[in-house]
N, C-alpha and C positions, 0 to 999 in steps of 0.2 A: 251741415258743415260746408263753408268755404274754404274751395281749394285756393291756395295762393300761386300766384304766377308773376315771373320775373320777365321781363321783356329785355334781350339785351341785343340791338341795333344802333349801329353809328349813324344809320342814316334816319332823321328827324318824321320824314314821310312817310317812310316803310313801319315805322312802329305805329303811326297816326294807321295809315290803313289798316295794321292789326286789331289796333285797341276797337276801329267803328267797324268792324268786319263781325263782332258778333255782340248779342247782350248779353256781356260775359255772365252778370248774377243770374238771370233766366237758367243759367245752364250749371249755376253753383260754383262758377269762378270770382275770382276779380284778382285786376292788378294790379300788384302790391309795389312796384316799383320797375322804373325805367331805367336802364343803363348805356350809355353810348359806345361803351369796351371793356373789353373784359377785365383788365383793373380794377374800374370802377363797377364792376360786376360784384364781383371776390368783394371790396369793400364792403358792399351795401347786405353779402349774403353773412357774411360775420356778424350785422345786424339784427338781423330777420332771414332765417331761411327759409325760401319756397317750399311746396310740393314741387312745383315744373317750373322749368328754365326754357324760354323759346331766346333760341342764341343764331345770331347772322356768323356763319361760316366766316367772312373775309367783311374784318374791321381792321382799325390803325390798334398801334401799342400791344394788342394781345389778340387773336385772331379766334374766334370759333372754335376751331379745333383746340388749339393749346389751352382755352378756356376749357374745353368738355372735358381735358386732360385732367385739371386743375380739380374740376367739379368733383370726377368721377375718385379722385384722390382725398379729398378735403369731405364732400357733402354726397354719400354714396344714393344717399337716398333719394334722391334729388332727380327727378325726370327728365329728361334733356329733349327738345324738341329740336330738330336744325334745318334756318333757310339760307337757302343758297341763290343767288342769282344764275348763275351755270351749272350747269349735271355734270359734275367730275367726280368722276366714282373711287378716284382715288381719297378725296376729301371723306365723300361718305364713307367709303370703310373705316378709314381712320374715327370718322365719328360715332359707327356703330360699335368697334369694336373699344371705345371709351364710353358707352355705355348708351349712345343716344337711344331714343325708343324708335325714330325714321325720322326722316327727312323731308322738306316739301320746297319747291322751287317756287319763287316769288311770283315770278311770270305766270304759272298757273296755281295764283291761292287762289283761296276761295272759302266762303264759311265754314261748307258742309266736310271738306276736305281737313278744315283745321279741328273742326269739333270733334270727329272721327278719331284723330291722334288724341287731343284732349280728354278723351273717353278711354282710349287705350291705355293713356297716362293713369288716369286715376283709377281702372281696373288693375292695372300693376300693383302700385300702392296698396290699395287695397288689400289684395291677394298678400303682399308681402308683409303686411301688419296682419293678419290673421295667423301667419305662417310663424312671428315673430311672436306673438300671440302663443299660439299654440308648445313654441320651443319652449317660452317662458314658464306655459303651466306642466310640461313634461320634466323639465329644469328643478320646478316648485315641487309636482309628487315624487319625482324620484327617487327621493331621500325616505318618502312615506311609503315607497313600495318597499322599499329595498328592508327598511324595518318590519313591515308586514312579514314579510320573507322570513327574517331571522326570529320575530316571535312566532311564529308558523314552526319554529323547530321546537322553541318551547312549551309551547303549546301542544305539541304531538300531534300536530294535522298530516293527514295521511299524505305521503309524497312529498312531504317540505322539505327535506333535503334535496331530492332530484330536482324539486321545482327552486328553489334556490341557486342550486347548481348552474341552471339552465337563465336564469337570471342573468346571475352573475357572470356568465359567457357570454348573454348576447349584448350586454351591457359595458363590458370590458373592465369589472369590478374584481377587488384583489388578484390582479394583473400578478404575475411572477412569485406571487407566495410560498414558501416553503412549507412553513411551521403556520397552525392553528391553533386557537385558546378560547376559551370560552367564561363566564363568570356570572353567578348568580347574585342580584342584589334586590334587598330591602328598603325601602322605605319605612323607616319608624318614629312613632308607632303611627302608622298608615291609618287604620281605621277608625283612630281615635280622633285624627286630624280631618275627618273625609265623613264622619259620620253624619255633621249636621250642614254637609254643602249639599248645593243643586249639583246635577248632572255636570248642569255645563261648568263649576265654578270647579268640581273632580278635573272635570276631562281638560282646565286649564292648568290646573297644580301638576297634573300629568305629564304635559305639555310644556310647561316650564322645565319643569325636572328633566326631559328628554334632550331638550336644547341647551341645559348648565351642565349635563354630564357629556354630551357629543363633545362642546363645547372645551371640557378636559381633558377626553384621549384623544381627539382628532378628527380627522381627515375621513368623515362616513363613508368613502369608498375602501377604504383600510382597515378601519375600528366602525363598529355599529352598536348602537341601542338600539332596544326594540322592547315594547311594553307587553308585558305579558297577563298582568293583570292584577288588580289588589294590593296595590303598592309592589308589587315584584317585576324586575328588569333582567333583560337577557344580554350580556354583552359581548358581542363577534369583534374577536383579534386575528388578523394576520399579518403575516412576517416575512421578509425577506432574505430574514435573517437564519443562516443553517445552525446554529450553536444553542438549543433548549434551554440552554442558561442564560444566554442575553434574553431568549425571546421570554422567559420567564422572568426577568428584572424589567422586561421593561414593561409587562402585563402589571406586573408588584405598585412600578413606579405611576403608571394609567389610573389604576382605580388608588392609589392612595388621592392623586390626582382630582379624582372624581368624586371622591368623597367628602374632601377638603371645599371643594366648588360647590358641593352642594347645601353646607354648612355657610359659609362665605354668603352667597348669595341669595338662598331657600331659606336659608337658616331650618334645613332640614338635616336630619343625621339618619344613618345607613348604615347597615352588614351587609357584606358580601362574603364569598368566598371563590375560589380560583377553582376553574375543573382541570380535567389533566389536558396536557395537549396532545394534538393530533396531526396527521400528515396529507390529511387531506378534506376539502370543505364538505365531503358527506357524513366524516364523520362529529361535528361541532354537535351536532345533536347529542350525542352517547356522552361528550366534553360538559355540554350544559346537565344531561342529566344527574351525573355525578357531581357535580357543583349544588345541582337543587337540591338534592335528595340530604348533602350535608346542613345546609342551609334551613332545610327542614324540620330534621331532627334539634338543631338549635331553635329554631321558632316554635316548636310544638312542646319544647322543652317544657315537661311538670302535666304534660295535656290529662295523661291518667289522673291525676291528682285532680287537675281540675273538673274531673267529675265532683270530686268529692265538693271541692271548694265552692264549685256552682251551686249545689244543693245546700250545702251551709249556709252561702251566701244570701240564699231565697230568705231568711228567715233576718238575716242579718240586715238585708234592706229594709224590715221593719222598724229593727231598731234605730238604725240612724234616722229615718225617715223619720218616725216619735221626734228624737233629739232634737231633730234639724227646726220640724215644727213648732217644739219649745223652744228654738232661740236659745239652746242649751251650746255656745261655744264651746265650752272647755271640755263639756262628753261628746259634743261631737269630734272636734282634734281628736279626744285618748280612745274614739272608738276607731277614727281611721287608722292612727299609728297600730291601732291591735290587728286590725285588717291586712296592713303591708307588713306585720311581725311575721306573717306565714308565705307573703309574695319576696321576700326578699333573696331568698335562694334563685328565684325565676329572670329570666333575661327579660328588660325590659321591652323589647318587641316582641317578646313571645306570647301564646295565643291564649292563654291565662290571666295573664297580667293584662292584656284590651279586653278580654271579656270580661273583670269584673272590676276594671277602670272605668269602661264602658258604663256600664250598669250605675256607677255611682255618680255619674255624671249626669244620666237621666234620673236618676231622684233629686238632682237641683234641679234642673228644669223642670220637673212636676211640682215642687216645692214652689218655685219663682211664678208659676203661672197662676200657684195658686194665689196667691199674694198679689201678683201685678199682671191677671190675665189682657192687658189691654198692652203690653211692654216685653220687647224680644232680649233675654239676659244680656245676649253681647252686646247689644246697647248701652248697656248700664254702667256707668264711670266706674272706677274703682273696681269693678271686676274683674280680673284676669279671661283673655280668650285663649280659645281654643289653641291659636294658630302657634303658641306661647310653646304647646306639646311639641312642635316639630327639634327646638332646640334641648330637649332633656334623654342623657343620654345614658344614665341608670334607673331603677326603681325607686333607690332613696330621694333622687332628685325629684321623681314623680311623687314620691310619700310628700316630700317638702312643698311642693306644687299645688295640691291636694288638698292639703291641711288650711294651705292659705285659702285656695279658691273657693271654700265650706266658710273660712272665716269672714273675709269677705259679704259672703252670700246674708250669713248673720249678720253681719253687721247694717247691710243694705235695707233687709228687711228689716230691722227695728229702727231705721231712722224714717223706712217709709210711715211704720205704724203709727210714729210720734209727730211727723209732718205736720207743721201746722202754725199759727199764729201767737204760739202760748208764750205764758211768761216763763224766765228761766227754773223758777221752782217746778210750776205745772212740768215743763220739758224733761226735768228729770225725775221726776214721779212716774210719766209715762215711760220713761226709760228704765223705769224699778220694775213696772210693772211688766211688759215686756221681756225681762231676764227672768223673773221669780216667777211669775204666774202661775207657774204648776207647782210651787213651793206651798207649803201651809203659810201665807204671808197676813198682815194684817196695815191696820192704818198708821198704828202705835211702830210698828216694825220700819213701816217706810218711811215714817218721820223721823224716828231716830236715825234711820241711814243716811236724811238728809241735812240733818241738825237743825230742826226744825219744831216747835209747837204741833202738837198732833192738832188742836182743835182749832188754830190759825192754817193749818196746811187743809182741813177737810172741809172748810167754810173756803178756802181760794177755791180749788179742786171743784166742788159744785161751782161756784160761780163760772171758772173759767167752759169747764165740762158740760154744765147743765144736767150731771149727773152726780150722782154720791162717787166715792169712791171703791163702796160693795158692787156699786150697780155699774160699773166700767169692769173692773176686777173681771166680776161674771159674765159680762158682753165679751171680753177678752175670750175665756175660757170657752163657751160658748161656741165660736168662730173656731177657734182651734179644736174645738172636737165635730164640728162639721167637717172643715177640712180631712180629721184623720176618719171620719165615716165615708169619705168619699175615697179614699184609697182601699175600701173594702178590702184591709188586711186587719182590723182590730176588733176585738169585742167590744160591746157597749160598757161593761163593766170596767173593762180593759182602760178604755178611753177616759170613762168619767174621773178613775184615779190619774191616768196620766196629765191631766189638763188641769190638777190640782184641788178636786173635790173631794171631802174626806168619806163623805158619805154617796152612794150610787141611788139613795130615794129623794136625796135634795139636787141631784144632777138630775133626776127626773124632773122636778118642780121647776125648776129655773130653766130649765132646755125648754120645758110646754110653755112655760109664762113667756121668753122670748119669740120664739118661734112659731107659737098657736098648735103645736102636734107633738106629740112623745116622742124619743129618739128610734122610737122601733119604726114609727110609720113616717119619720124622716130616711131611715135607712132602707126601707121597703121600697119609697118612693124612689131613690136614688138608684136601687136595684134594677126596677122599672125603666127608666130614662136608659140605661145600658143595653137594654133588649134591642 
């Protein structure tokens, strides 16, 4: 880095002697501009401002001094060198005490003499850009300690109070407070939103949220956020206020505040609840407690139950999973509306309704990869994401949610299976076949659905296909009972009726003729690969 340096001399030979007096670049300088007075000083620094100013004491129109006056007022940062032709120490005070760094008399300059200040110069600088440096990132964590602190109460780290306390004194944080409050809040539904992010994409959603709720009650040295963990927030109020009644309207009016901003901007939705207040900052902890502990019992809402429903559940993921694999829409909707007939009592953040939201969500994604393992679902047009959940703020709205995002997934997957270059009969023959396939369906069946010649539709059909329409049918089935052997939840019996074969010794024949090996030493194998 090149230091800039402003040369300002009225006299034309005294600045010539500075300028050839050293190799300024050699030594990481150069001069950036000459001035004959201080006027024309001040102009030129409006411009372009130096690091250093080498300024002649006694010029016309503005003198030395009144310049370093000017400098030291306008451009603080700004280094000031000052020569003088006579030693009047009245001058130099006035110049040191306007900020010059010394002073060197003309009569005895000299290189070594001037590099020496030069160097002084730019260790100042230096030093004070580190210094400014340093304020900035104390400036920057502040706010990230001071939150540390207050999740440290909810959290229950030993000594978080004291060590808050002690904080916030040597800090000069809720200066004059009277009254304290505290409030527990939600994020919902948190883990249903957060389940399929990176680390880092959490610890931004986090991070957002912290700066769009500070961002609603105020002033962090007053009001605080602080992340406590799992979608849950701890929020530090105080007050200057003596009257528990104002202090609690305006806690009321904070988080409606907050909650509002979070929806607004997140498009995320939130519970909280309010703890009682308190008189003093050691006790926010006891304040937050009883706020959690309400907060809790709300989110945990139906938890006993949800033993039972987990374990239902297990059994229930089969079923849809079947459905889903048939491309069976209409059983899969009336199988989910059956699933939320018994969530509907439960708060939709509560830990019931994400654990077996959860759950149904990862059997579309097992489903999708089986079908499109080269392709990430959010990717996929027409699908709803995830980030969709942050705005839904019942369970029926999540049933509605739900029903769609399973429809969807259907519908995706049977226009991947039909892909392709076909003519518009062929296209909707695959389209038959992909919705019935587990049906007892025929040729004569899918013609008449498309008002069609059965034996003009089975003469296209091979042509386009390069197969019969038996021999598609069964390729179809086929895949879809590999598929449901690979979720190692289903019989082989189980399977061969599911996938639409009447008989379990002709699902035998057609599984070996495809494939080259019976279904037993298909599913052995696949058992294998799992070890």
């Amino acid at each position: 880095m090149m230091f800039q340096v402003l040369l300002v001399d009225d006299e034309a030979l005294a600045r010539h002697d500075v300028k050839s007096m050293l190799d300024w670049e050699k030594h990481g300088f150069t001069i950036c501009g000459e001035a004959y007075n201080g006027s024309m000083a001040l102009a030129m620094m409006e411009q372009m401002t130096p690091h250093i100013a080498i300024l002649d004491v006694s010029m016309p129109i503005m003198n030395g001094v009144e310049l370093s006056q000017e400098i030291k007022g306008k451009y603080p940062k700004v280094k000031m060198i000052m020569l003088s032709s006579f030693d009047d120490y009245d001058y130099v005070r006035t110049c040191l005490m306007n900020g010059a760094i010394d002073y060197l008399l003309k009569h005895r300059l000299h290189a070594s003499a001037l590099l020496t200040l030069l160097d002084k110069a730019v260790q100042e600088l230096q030093t004070e850009e580190a210094r400014n440096a340093q304020s900035k990132m104390i400036e920057h964590l502040s706010p990230v300690i001071l939150r540390e602190h207050v999740a440290n109460l909810a959290r229950d780290v030993g000594d978080a109070s004291e060590a808050l306390q002690y904080y916030a004194r040597d800090n000069q944080l809720y200066m004059n407070s009277i009254n304290y409050g505290s409030a527990a809040v939600q994020i919902v539904p948190f883990l249903l939103l957060t389940e399929s992010l990176t680390d880092v994409q959490k610890n931004r959603l986090v991070h957002q949220a912290i700066e769009v709720m500070q961002m609603a009650i105020g002033d962090v040295q007053k009001r605080t956020v602080g992340y406590v963990g799992e979608g849950r927030f701890i929020i530090l109020f105080s007050s200057e206020e003596r009257s528990e009644h104002a202090v609690t309207t305006q806690i009321n009016q904070a988080m409606s505040a907050l909650s509002h901003s979070l929806e607004k901007f997140l498009n995320l939705k939130c519970v909280y609840v309010i703890g009682p207040l308190c008189g003093n900052l050691r006790l926010i902890g006891s304040s937050y407690t009883k706020a959690n502990q309400e907060l809790n019992v709300q989110h945990n809402q139906g938890l006993n139950a949800s033993n039972l429903k987990d374990s239902l559940f297990m059994r229930e993921q089969k079923q849809l999973l079947l459905y889903l694999e048939q491309l069976d829409g209409e059983r899969v909707s009336q199988f989910i509306m059956s699933i939320f007939a018994e969530l509907r009592s439960q708060p939709v953040y509560g830990m019931t309704v994400q654990i077996i939201v959860g759950e149904m969500l990862h059997i579309v994604e097992m489903a999708w990869k089986r079908h499109n393992p080269q392709t990430v679902i959010e990717d996929t047009e027409h699908i709803p994401t995830r980030a969709e959940l942050g705005r839904i703020g019942s369970v029926t709205e999540l049933e509605i949610w739900m029903v769609n995002y399973y429809a969807r997934l259907v519908e995706a997957i049977k226009k991947q299976r039909v892909a392709g270059s076909y003519s518009r009969h062929i296209s909707k023959a695959l389209q038959f076949i992909a919705e019935n396939y587990a049906s007892n369906i025929s040729l004569d069946m899918m013609a008449s659905s498309l008002n069609l010649n059965a034996s003009y539709l089975s003469r296209l059909f091979k042509e386009e296909m390069q197969m019969t329409f038996t021999e598609y049918l069964n390729r179809v089935r086929i895949q879809t009972s590999c598929m449901l052997m690979q979720s190692g939840t289903y019989a082989l019996k189980q399977i061969s009726s599911e996938v639409g074969f009447l008989s379990y010794t002709y699902f035998f024949k057609v599984f070996k003729s495809m494939t080259g090996m019976t279904p037993q030493v298909y599913m052995d194998q696949l058992k294998q690969s799992k070890k």
